[in-house]
N, C-alpha and C positions, 0 to 999 in steps of 0.2 A: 680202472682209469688208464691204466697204462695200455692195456690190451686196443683200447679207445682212442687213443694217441695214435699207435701203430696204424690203426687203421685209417685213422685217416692221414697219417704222413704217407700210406700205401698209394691211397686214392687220388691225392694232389700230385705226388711222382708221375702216374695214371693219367692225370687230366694234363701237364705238361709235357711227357713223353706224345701224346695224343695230338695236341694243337701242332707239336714240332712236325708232328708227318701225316697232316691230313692231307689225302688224295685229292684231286682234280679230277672232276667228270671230262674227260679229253676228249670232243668230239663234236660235230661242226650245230651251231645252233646252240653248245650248253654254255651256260653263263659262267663266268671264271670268279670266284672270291678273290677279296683282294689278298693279295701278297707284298713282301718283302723284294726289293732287290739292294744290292749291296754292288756301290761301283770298286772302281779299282782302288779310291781314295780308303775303301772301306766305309764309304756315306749311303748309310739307308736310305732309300726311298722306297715310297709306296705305289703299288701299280697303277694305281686308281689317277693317279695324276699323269702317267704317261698315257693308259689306255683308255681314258675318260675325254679327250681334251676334243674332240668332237673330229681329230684325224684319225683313219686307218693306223693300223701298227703292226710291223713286220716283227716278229719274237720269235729269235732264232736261238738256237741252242749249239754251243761248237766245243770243239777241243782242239790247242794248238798244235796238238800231235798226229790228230786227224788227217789223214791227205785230202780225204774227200772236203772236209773242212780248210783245208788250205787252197783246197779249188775253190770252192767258194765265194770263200770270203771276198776277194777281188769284185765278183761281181755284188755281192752286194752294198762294196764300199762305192761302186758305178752307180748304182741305183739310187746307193744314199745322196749322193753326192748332186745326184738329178733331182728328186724328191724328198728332198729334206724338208721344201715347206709345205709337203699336203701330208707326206708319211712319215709316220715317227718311224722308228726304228732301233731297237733294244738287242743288241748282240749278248747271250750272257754265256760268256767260256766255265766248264764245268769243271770240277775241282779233281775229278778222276784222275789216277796215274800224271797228275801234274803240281804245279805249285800257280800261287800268286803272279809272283816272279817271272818264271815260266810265260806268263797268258802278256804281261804287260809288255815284257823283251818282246814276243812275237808282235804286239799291237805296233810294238815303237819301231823295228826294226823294219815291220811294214808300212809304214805309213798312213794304216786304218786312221780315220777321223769317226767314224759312227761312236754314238756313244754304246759303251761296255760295261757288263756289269760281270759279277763272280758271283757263284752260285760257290760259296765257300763250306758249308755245311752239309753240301750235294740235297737239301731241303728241296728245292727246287728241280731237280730231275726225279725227285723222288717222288715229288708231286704231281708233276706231270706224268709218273710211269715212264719215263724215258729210257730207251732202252739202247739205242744208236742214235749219236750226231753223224752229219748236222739234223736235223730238226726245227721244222720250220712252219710256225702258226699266223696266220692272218685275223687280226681281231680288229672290232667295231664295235666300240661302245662295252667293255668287257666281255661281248658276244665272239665265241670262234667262229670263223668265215670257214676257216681253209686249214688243211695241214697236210704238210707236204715232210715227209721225209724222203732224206736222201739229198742229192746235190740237185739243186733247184739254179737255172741260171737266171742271166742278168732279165733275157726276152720274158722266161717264165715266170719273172715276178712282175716284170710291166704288164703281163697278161692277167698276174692277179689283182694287182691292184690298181686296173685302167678304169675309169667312171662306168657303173653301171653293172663294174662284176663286185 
């Protein structure tokens, strides 16, 4: 009985170590499962209501420490700031070599309005295989479009996400 126990305290450790870092097929055309995000409030939400809502969705991936990410971000805070009612837009800073703290000071101290989430658990770069920010996905309908790493400008995202592309 006891032997019986163990095994399956083994097995359920197994199926939760398992669900916490299942991979994403990353690549243009595969359908995404839903996910988790976690803003700065620490407030869960689920993908499916950002990337479902019948607009495009810029999902970018940064770190405040990033330069290339500090280039960035500027333009995407332009883009949002233009398309905010056809493009969603999901910034989530990643938990690598930084804090919380860290990501929110950078958000405040710039003036970013997009909404921001933290990938606190690093669950989410882990998922996506992420391997350098920024990183930068175009989704439709939980379908990948696009994915661009690297510093993507403000013109190269109107190019992505102009009617018809």
């Amino acid at each position: 009985m006891k032997k019986l126990l163990v095994i399956i305290s083994m097995f359920m450790v197994f199926l939760v170590g398992y669900g916490k870092n299942a991979e994403i097929n990353v690549r243009k055309g595969a359908k995404l499962p839903s996910f988790e995000l976690m803003d700065f409030n620490r407030t869960k939400i689920k993908s499916h209501k950002i990337l479902n809502n019948g607009n495009p969705t810029l999902l970018v991936f940064v770190a405040e420490w990033c330069p290339h990410c500090q280039h960035e971000l500027p333009e995407i805070q332009r883009f949002y700031e233009e398309n905010k009612d056809s493009v969603n837009v999901a910034v989530v800073f990643i938990s690598k070599n930084t804090t919380l703290a860290d990501s929110k000071k950078f958000i405040d101290e710039n003036g970013f309005t997009f909404p921001v989430y933290y990938d606190l658990d690093r669950s989410l770069i882990n998922a996506f295989k992420i391997k350098s920010v920024p990183y930068n996905l175009k989704i439709q309908n939980s379908v990948i479009q696009d994915i661009q790493s690297g510093v993507v400008s403000y013109d190269k995202l109107s190019e992505l996400f102009s009617s018809g592309n």
